[in-house]
Structure formats: structure tokens, C-alpha cells
C-alpha positions in Angstrom: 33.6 24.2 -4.3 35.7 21.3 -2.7 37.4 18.8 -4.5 36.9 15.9 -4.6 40.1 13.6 -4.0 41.1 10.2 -5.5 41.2 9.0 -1.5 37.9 10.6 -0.7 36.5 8.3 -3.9 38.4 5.6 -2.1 37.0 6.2 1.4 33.6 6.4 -0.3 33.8 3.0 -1.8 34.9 1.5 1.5 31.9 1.7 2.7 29.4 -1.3 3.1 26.1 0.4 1.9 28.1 1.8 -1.7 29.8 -1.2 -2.0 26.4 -3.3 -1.7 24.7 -0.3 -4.2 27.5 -0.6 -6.6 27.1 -4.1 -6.4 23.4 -3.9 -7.0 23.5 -1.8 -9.9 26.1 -4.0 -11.8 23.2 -6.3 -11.7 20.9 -4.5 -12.5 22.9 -3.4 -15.6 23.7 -7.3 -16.4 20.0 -8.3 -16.4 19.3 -4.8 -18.6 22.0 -5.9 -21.4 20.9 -10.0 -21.3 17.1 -9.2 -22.0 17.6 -6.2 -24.5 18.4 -6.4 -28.2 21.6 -5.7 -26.7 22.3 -9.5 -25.8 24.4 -10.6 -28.7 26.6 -7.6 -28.2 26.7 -8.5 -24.1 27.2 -11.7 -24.8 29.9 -11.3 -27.5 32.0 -9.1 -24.9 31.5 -11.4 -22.5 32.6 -14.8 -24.4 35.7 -12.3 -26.2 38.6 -14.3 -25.9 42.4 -12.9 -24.5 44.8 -15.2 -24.2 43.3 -18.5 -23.3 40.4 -16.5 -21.3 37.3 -15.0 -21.9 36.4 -11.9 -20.7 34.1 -13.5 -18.1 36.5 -16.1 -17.2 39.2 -13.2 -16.4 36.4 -11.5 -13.9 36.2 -15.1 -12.6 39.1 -16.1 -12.6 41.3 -13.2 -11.9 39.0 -10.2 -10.7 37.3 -12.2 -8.2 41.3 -13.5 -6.8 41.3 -9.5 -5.7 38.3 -10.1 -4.0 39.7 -13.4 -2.0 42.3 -12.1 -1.0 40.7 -9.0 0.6 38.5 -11.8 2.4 41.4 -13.5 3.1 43.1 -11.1 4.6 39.6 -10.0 6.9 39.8 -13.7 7.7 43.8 -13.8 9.1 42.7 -10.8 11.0 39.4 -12.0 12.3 41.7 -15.2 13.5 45.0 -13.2 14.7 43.4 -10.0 16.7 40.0 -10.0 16.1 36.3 -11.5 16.9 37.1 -14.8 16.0 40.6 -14.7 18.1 38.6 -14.9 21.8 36.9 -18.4 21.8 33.9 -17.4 23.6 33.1 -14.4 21.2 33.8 -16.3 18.1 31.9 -19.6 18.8 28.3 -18.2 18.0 29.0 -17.0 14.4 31.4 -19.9 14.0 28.2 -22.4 15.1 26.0 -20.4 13.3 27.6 -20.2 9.6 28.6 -24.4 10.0 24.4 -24.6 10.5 24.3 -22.0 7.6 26.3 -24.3 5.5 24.8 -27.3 6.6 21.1 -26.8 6.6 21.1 -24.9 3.9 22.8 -28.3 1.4 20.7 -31.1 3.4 17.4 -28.7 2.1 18.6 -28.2 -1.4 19.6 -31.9 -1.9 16.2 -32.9 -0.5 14.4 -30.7 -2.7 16.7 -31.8 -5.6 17.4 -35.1 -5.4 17.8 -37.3 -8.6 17.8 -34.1 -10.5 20.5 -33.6 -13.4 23.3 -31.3 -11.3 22.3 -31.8 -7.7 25.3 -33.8 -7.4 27.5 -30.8 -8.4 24.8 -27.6 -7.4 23.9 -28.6 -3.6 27.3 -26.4 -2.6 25.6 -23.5 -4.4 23.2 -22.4 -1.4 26.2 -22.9 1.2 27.4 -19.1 0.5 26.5 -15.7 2.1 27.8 -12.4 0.3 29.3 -10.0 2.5 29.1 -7.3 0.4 25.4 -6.8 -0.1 24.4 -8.7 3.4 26.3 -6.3 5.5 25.0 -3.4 2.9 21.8 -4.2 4.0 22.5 -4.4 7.2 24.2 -0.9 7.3 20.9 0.9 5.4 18.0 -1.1 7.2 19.5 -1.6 11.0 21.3 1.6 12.5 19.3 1.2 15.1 20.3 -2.5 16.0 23.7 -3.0 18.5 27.0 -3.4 17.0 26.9 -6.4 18.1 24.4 -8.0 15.1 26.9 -6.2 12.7 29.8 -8.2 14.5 28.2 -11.3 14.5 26.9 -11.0 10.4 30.8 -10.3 9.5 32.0 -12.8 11.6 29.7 -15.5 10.3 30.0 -14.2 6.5 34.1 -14.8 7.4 33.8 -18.1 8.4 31.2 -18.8 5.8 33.2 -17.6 2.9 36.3 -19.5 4.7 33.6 -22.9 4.1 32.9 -21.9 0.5 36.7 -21.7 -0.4 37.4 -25.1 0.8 34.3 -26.7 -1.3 35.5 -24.6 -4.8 39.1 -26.0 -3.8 37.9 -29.4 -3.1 35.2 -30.0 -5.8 35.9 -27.8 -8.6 39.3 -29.5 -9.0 39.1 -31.7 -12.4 42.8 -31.7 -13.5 45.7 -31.6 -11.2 49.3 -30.2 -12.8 51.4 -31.5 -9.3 54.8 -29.3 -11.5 52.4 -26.2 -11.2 51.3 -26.8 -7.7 54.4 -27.4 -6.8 55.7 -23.5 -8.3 52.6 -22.5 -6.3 53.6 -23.2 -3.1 57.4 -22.6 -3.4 56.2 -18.6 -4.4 53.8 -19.0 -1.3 56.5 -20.0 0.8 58.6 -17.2 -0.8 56.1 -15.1 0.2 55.7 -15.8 3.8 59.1 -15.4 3.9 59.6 -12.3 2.8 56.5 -11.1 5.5 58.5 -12.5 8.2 61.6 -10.4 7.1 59.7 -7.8 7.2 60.5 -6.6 3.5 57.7 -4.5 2.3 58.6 -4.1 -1.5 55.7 -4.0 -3.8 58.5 -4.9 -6.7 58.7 -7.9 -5.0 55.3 -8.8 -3.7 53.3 -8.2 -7.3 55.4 -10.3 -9.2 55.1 -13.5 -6.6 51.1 -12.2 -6.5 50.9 -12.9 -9.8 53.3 -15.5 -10.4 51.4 -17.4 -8.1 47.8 -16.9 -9.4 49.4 -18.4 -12.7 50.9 -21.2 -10.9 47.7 -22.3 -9.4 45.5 -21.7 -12.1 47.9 -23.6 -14.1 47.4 -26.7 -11.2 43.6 -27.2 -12.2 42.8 -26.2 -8.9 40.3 -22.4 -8.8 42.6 -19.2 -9.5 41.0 -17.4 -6.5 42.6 -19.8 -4.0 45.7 -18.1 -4.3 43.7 -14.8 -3.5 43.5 -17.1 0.4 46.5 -17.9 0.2 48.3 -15.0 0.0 45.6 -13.1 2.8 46.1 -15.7 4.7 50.1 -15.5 5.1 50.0 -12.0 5.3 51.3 -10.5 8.5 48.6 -8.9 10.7 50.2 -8.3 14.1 51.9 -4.8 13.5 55.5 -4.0 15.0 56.4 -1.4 16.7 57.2 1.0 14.8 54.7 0.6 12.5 51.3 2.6 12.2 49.1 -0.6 10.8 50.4 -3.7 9.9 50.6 -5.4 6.3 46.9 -6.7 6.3 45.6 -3.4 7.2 47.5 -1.2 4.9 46.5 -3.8 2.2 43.1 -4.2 3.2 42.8 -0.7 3.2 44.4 -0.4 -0.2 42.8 -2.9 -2.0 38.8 -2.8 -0.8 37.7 -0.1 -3.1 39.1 -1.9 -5.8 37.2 -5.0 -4.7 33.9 -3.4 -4.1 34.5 -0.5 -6.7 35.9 -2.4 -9.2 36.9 -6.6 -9.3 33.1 -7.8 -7.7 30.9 -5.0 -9.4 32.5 -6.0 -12.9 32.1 -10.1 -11.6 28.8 -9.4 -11.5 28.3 -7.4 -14.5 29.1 -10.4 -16.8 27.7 -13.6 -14.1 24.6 -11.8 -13.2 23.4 -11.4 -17.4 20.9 -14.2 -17.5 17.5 -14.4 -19.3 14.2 -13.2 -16.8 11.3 -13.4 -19.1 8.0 -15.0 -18.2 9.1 -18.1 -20.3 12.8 -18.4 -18.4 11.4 -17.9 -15.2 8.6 -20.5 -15.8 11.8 -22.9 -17.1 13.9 -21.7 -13.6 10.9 -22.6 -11.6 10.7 -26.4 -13.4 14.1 -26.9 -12.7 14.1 -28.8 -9.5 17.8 -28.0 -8.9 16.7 -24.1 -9.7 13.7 -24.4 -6.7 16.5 -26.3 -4.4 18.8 -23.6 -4.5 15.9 -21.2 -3.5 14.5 -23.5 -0.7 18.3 -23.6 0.2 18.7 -19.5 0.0 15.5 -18.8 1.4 14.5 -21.7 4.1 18.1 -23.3 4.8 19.8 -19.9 5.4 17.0 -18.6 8.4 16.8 -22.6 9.9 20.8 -23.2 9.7 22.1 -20.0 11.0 19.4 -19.3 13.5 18.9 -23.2 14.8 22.3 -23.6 14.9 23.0 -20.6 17.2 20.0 -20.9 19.6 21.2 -24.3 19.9 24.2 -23.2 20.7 22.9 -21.2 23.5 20.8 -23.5 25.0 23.1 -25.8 25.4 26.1 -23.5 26.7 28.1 -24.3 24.0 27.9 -20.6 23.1 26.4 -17.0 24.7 24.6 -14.3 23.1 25.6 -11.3 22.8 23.5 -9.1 25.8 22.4 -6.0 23.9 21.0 -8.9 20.8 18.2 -10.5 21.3 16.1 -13.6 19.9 14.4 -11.7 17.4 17.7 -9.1 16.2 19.2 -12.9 15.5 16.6 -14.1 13.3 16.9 -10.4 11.3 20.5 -11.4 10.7 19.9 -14.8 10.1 17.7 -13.9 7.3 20.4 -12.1 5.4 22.3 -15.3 5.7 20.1 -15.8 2.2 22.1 -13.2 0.2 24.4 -15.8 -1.6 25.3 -14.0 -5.0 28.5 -13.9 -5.9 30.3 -17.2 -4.2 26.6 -18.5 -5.3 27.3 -17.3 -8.7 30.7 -18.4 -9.0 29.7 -21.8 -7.8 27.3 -22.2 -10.3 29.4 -21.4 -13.2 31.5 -23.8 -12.1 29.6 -26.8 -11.7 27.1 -26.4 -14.4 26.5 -26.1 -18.1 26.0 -22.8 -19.2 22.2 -23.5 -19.8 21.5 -25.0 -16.5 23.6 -22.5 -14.7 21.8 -19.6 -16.4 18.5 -20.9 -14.9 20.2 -21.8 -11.4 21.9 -17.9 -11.7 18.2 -16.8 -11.9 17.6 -18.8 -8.5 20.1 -17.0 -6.8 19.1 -13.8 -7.8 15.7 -14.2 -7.3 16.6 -16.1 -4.2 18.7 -13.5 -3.0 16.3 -10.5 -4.0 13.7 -12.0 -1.6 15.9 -12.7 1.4 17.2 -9.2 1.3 13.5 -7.4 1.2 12.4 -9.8 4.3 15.6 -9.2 6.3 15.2 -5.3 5.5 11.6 -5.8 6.7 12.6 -7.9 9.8 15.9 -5.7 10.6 13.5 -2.0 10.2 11.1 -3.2 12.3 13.7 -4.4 15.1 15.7 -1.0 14.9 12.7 0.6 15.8 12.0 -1.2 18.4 15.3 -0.6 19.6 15.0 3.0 19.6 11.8 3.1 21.2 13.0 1.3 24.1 
């Protein structure tokens, strides 16, 4: 019998469709332990206290860093050498997440308006999950181009890029300018160090999480300095190297992220009530039903008018093995917000009203993956039949 190495589990959990499954059953198992008799017990674990944190606020707060700075470091490599580095390649998704941000908040403060929260929960259906979209994508569309996977990545990169600058910008409510201050001197140190070329873990994981402190400290959302530090992390590889920083990180660190930091996000942001009675209360909540209009009608309009916009007017050109109807697939997943979603919520709502808004997004989410899966089956077939 072959055995089974620690790298093998790795390259395993690098893998879009297990990171989306993982991802889905962590879920699963949250909904399972918030509407058992089990509740008090999740709930107790969850709301635990270490240090000044709960056990929720460390899988916000800190897990979730892991998983921005993995997207940060896709992001300065999309930028640097990848998709979004040729201009005429990178405008579609680039137009098409803005009009997946934008539609997307003008329909869920529409829906919403003069409701309690709106003025803090309209950023909530602005996100797309990269995980679970592009697991989708991977299970329900091997027959499609690579060109639709390219284009969903791209436009989740940007997107998630979109989402970062509202958490930094809104969910700011105290500002320690001594802490920022340590922030960006250990940012700076870093960069440094990247442009010497010093590749010292025993240097880099104490600035990591000196700076996570430092920023957390500042008021402004710990998972910035997961950005940050992608961001200034070298991607153009020298020459006698075999990958460059990014890579050997991103490689590193993703199976931790979709093994791991998200799965465990999940496991204590996704345990909200779903009984008849809280999904009757979700459904009266007019900020609830503008997230879902948001998710579900804002997501397809936004990324998919955006984009054929785009083309019509030559601002942009389509890919030439993806057509009209492979883009309106992929647009659909656009609808997958969970966990920026998630996060979001928790941030700008009471833990009531977030509960019911948490519902939204899962429910929200649920639905756009089972029509995209529908949309994206039916369009692989017909790409294999012609």
C-alpha cells in the first residue's frame, strides 16, 4: 500500500474543488452544532475568551489574516506577471468585478433603504468567495475553456482587492496613530528585507506577527496586514532561483488556508439559527432580503452588464473560445459571497441582526451556486458536443 505523505495531503488541499468541499462541510457542521442541543456548548466555545479574544474573534481576526495574505500575494502576482499585468487581458474582469461591486450595493440599498443596518450592511453583497466559486467552477465546467476559469480568478482578485479597501475604510472606529505608526515601520522593514533578498523565516515570522499586532492594535481590521505583507512580497524570481518568494509562499501557505484558517472561519461565522421561525424572521428583515437581491440579482446584472458593456463599447474584448452564454455561467457564481460576506457582516452588525443577515448569505449563496452549476453543466456540454 502507498503512503500517504504530509505533501501529498498538502497537494490535495491545494486543490479548488477540496478546498471549496472542506469549506462546505465546515458549514455544514456549523449550522449542525447552532440548531442541535448542542448550541450552548458551540456557542460557549465559540464566545471562550484567550487573551482579550474570543475564540471566534481569533478565526476572524487572526485565521482569516492567513487567508489575506494568500489573496494578497495571488493579487501582487496577478499585477506583477500575471492576467491582470497585460492591460487588454485584465480589463474585462477588472470592468466586470467594479459592476460586481457596484450593482450589487445600488440593489441592496434599494431593497433596504431606511432599514436599521443598511447604512453599515450594503458593503455585505459587494464580495465573491474564491474558494467555493472557483470550486464550483472546477466540479460543474471541465468542459468550459480555460479562459472562464481565468476570468472568474481574475475577477474574484480584484473583487476581494474592493472588499479589503471597504473593511479598511468602514470598519475603522478607533484609530491608535502610535500603533499604525509600528505597523508601517515593520512593513517597511519588511519590504526591505525582500529587496535584500534575505529569506530568513526567523526574521520574517516575527515582523509577520509583530505586525498583525501592530495593526490590530490601530483599530483598523487585523487582516489588512495579511494585504499588506502579500502585497510587498517579491514575485519576480532571480536567477538563480526556482520560484520566487510569492510562489514558494503561496505554495506553502494555501493548504493551510483552505485546509485549515477559512474551513475553521467558517466553522464558528457560519453557526446561525435556520428554523422555520429564523428563516421567517431572515425573510422580514429587509436588510436580510437586500443582501439576497444583492447576492442573487446584483451579482448576475453587475458582473455580466458590466462586461458586455465593456465589449460593446471596445473598452474591453472577449475572450474567443468564451462566449455570451459561458459569461453569464460565471457571472452567476459572482453570487457566492460567504466568507468576505460573513466577515462583513460580523463587523457591521449586532450579533442578532448579523445572525439573520449570515442566514441571507448562506441562503443567498446556496442558491447562486446550484443555478451557476446548472448554467455552467449545461454550457460544458454544449461545449463538448461542438
Amino acid at each position: 500500500m502507498r503512503r500517504v505523505h504530509v505533501s501529498d495531503f498538502a497537494r490535495y488541499l491545494r486543490t479548488e474543488t477540496v478546498g471549496g468541499i472542506i469549506l462546505l462541510c465546515a458549514t455544514a457542521v456549523a449550522l449542525l452544532l447552532a440548531n442541535s442541543p448542542a448550541r450552548g456548548v458551540y456557542q460557549a466555545v465559540r464566545d471562550f475568551h484567550i487573551w482579550e479574544l474570543s475564540v471566534g474573534d481569533w478565526a476572524k481576526d487572526g485565521l482569516l489574516a492567513v487567508f489575506f495574505f494568500v489573496a494578497g500575494l495571488e493579487l501582487k502576482r496577478e499585477l506583477v506577471v500575471g492576467e491582470l499585468s497585460k492591460f487588454k487581458a485584465a480589463i474585462l474582469p477588472v470592468i466586470g468585478a467594479i459592476g460586481g461591486m457596484v450593482v450589487p450595493i445600488g440593489i441592496a440599498l434599494a431593497v433596504g433603504w431606511g432599514a436599521p443596518g443598511i447604512e453599515q450592511a450594503w458593503a455585505i453583497p459587494a464580495a465573491t468567495d474564491i474558494a467555493f466559486a472557483l470550486g464550483v467552477l472546477s466540479i460543474t465546467a471541465s468542459g468550459l475553456p480555460s479562459s472562464a476559469r481565468v476570468f472568474l480568478l481574475s475577477l474574484a482578485v480584484v473583487d476581494d482587492l474592493g472588499a479589503i479597501l471597504i473593511i479598511a475604510i468602514l470598519f475603522t472606529a478607533k484609530f491608535n496613530l502610535l500603533a499604525a505608526a509600528a505597523a508601517i515601520v515593520l512593513l517597511a522593514l519588511y519590504a526591505y528585507l525582500q529587496h535584500k533578498r534575505i529569506r530568513s523565516a526567523w526574521l520574517y515570522v516575527p515582523i509577520a506577527l509583530g505586525t498583525w499586532f501592530a495593526v490590530h492594535e490601530s483599530g483598523v481590521h487585523a487582516t489588512i496586514a495579511g494585504v499588506a505583507l502579500g502585497l510587498l512580497t517579491r514575485v519576480r524570481r532571480d536567477p538563480y532561483e526556482r520560484h520566487s518568494p510569492a510562489v514558494r509562499l503561496e505554495h506553502r501557505l494555501q493548504p493551510w488556508s483552505a485546509g485549515f484558517a477559512v474551513p475553521v472561519f467558517a466553522l464558528f461565522a457560519a453557526g446561525v439559527p435556520v428554523s422555520p421561525s429564523a428563516l421567517g424572521e431572515m425573510l422580514d428583515d429587509r436588510v436580510a432580503v437586500a443582501v439576497i437581491a444583492g447576492l442573487l440579482i446584483g451579482k448576475l446584472l453587475g458582473i455580466f452588464g458590466a462586461s458586455f458593456l465593456a465589449v460593446r463599447l471596445k473598452a474591453a474584448v472577449l475572450p474567443n473560445d468564451l462566449g455570451w452564454r459561458d459569461l453569464a455561467a460565471v457571472s452567476m457564481l459572482g453570487g457566492v459571497g460567504f466568507t468576505v460576506s460573513l466577515l462583513i457582516a460580523d463587523l457591521a452588525l449586532d450579533a442578532t441582526a448579523a445572525d439573520r443577515v449570515k442566514a441571507a448569505v448562506l441562503l443567498a449563496s446556496a442558491a447562486a451556486s446550484l443555478l451557476a452549476a446548472a448554467l455552467l453543466v449545461r454550457r460544458s456540454r454544449a461545449h463538448r458536443a461542438s
